[in-house]
C-alpha positions in Angstrom: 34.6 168.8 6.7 34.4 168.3 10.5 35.3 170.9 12.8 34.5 174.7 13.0 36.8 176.0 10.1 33.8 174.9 7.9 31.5 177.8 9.6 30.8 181.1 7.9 32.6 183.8 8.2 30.0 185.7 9.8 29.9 183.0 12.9 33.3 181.8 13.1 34.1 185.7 13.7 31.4 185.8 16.9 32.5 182.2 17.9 36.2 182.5 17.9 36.1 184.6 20.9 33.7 183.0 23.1 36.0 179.8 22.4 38.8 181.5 24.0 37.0 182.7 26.6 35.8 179.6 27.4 39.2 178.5 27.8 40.8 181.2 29.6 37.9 180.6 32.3 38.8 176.6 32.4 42.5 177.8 33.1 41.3 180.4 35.4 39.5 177.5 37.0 42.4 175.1 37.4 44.3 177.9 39.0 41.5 179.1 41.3 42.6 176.8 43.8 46.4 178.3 44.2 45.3 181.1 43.9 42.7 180.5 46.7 46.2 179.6 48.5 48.5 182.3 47.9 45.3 185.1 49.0 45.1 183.6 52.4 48.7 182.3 53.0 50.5 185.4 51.8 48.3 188.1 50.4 46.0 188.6 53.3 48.6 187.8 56.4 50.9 190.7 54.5 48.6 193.0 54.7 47.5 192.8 58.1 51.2 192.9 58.6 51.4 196.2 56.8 48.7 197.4 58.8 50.0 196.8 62.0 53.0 198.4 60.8 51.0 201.6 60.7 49.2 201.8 64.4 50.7 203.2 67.5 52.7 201.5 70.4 50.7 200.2 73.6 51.7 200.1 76.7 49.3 197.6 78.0 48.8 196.1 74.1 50.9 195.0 71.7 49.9 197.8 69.3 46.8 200.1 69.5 44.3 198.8 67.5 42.1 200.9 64.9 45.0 204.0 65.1 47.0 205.3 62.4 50.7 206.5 62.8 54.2 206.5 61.3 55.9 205.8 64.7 57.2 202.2 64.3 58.9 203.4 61.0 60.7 206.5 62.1 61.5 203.9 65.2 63.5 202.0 62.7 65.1 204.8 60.7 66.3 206.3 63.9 67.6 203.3 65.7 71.3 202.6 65.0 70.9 199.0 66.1 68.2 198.1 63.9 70.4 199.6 61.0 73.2 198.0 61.7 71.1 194.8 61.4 70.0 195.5 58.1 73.8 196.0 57.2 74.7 193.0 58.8 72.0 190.8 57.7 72.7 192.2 53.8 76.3 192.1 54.1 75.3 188.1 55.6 73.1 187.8 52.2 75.6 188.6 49.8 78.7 186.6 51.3 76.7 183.5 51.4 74.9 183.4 47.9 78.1 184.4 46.1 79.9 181.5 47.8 77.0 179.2 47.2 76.2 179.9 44.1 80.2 179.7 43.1 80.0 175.9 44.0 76.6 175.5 43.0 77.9 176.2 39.7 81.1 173.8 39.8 78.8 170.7 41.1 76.1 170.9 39.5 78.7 171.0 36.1 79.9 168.1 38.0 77.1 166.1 38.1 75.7 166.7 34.5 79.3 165.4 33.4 79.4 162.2 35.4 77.8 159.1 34.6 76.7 156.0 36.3 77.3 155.5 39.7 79.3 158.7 39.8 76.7 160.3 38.9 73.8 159.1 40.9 76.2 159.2 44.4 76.6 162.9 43.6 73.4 163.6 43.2 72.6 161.8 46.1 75.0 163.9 48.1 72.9 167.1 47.2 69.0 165.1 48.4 70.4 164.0 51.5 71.3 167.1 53.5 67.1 168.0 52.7 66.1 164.7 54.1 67.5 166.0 57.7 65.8 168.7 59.7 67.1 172.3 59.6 67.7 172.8 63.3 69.1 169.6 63.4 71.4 169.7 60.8 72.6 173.5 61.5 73.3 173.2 65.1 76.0 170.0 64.3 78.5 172.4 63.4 78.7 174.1 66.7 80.7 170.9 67.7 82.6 170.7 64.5 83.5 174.5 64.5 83.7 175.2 68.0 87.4 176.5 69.7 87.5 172.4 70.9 86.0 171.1 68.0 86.6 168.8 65.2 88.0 171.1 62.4 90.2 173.1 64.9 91.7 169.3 66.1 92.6 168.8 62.6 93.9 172.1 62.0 95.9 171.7 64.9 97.5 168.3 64.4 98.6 169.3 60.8 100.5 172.9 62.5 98.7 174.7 59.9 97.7 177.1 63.3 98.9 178.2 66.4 96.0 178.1 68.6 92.2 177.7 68.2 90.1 179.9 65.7 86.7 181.0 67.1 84.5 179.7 63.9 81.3 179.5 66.2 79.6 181.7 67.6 80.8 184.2 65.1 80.0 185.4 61.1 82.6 182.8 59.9 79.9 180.2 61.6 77.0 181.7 60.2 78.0 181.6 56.7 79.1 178.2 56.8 75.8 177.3 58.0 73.8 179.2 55.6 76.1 178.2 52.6 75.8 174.3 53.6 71.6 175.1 53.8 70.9 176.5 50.8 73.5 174.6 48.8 71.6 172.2 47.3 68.7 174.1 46.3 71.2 176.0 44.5 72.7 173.1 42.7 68.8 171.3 42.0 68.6 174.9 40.2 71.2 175.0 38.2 71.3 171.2 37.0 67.9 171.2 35.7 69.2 173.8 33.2 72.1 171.8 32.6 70.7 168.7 32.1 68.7 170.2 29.1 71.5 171.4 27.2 73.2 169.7 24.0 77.0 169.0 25.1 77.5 169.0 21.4 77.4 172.7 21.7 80.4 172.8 23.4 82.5 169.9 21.6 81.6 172.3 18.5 83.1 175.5 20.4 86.0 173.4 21.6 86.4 171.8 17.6 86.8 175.3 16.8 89.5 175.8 19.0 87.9 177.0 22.5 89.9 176.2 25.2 88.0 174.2 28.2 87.6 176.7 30.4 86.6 179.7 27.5 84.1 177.1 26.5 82.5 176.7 30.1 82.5 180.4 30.3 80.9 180.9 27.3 79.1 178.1 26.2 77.3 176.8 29.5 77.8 179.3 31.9 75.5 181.8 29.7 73.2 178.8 29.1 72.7 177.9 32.2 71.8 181.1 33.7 68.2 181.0 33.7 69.7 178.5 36.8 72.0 180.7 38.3 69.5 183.4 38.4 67.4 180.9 40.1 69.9 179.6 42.4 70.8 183.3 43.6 67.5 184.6 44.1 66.8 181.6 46.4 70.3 182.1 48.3 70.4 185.7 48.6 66.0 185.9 50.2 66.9 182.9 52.2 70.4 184.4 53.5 69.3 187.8 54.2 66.2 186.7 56.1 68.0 183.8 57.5 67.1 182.8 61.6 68.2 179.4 62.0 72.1 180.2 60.9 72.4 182.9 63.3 70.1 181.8 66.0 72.3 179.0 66.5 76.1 179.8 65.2 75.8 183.4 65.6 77.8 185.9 68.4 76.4 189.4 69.4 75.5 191.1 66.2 72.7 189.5 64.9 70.5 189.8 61.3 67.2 191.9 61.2 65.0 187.9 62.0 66.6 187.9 65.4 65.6 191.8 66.0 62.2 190.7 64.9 61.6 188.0 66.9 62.9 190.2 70.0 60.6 192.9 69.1 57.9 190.5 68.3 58.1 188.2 71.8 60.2 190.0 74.2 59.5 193.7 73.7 56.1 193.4 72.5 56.6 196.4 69.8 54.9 194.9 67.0 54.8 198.3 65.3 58.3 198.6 64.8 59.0 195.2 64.3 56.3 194.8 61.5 57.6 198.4 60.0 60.9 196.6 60.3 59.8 193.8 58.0 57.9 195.9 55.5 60.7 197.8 54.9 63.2 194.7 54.7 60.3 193.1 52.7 60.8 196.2 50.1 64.6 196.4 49.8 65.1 192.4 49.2 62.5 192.8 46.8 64.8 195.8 44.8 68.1 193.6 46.0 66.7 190.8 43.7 65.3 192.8 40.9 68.5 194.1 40.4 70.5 190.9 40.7 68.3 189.2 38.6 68.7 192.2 35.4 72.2 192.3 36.3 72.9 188.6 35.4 70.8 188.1 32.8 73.0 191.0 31.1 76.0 187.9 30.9 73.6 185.8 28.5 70.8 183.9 28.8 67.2 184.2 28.7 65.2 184.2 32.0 61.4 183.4 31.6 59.1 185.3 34.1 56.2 183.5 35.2 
């Protein structure tokens, strides 16, 4: 008999363990590499960040180097504009995943029902919005939103309103913007969960006399959460910490990116705007925790990595 089932018991009982050590090092190995990556790309750059966020202002520095103080976080608690950006930025967040991840859920359905030609065009609707650049493709509907623009003409023409609507700059502009960019990571999300699931499941639920819509709700909507959950972490980080939207569409009030960038580059006050990310940094982190248990309550199982 080949093989080491055919050792003693004495020496299988030492070897079994070095085996699988030997094999949890050849996986620690093949990681070493990302993890290499994620140390220097994110590890190490966020906690210089944090440690910034602990120094005192400068007048002729950025931040004074080598001291330790609390200043640039009281700075943040105490400033009702940077509040308000936190407000405005989560109140941005939550807006633009739930209407993303509302159609999300309808088109990626959509595709994973459709066949053929139908099928490949729709998916080829989602890729191609990734295959333009983000500035570009975000700043095209100032002209399309605008007082004199395209979706005001129409609206016009068909007497559906009076005068103009200010879309852009404004929240209304931002949100379509940040709904139209995170869109199809939303949908990617949530059809590779669909696309893995039996549809005999639900022709079963529907033989046993399951309507079409009670069905959807709760056949493949609690299948395909492990997606959704997916879909809305992406859209709810990207939304809340989102520059391009508002840098382009936006009007006065602006999200907490903007406030960092101003603090950053203009102000030069990279305690407070480093405190300022920290603490954004720690409440999207709870944000998602607690979207993420919250879904997973309506069915499904999420695997965490």
């Amino acid at each position: 008999m080949s093989g080491h089932s055919s050792l003693p018991s004495p020496i299988a009982r030492v070897w079994e363990p070095l085996r699988e050590r030997s094999r949890s090092k050849r996986a620690l190995l093949l990681m070493a590499p990302l993890l290499v990556f994620e140390l220097l790309l994110f590890v190490a750059p966020f906690l210089i960040l944090l440690r910034i966020s602990f120094t005192s202002g400068s007048t002729d520095l950025r931040y004074a180097a080598g001291t330790w103080s609390l200043e640039g976080y009281a700075e943040v608690f105490s400033s009702g504009v940077l509040l308000d950006a936190i407000l405005y930025s989560f109140k941005l967040g939550l807006i633009a995943t739930a209407i993303t991840v509302s159609i999300a859920v309808f088109y990626a359905y959509a595709i994973w029902r459709a066949e053929g030609a139908i099928k490949s065009a729709l998916l080829f609707s989602v890729i191609l919005p990734l295959l333009t650049t983000l500035v570009v493709k975000t700043y095209a509907f100032r002209p399309l939103l605008s007082p004199t623009g395209t979706v005001n003409d129409l609206l016009l023409s068909l007497n559906l309103i009076s005068e103009p609507i200010q879309f852009v700059p404004g929240t209304i502009g931002v949100i379509v913007g940040q709904v139209y960019i995170v869109l199809p990571y939303a949908v990617l999300a949530i059809y590779s969960v669909l696309s893995t699931m039996d549809w005999g499941i639900v022709e079963a639920a529907r033989d046993l006399g399951a309507s079409r819509p009670r069905s959807v709700l709760e056949i493949v909507v609690p299948q395909a959460m492990p997606g959704i959950i997916v879909a809305t972490v992406i859209s709810f980080a990207w939304s809340v910490g989102a520059y391009a939207a508002p840098g382009l569409l936006a009007s006065q009030r602006v999200p907490f990116a903007i406030e960092v960038e101003k603090r950053l580059l203009s102000n030069l006050q990279w305690e407070i705007a480093t405190a300022y990310a920290v603490i954004m940094l720690l409440l999207m982190a709870a944000s998602i925790g607690v979207l993420t248990v919250t879904l997973n309550r309506f069915g499904g199982e999420f695997e965490y990595a």
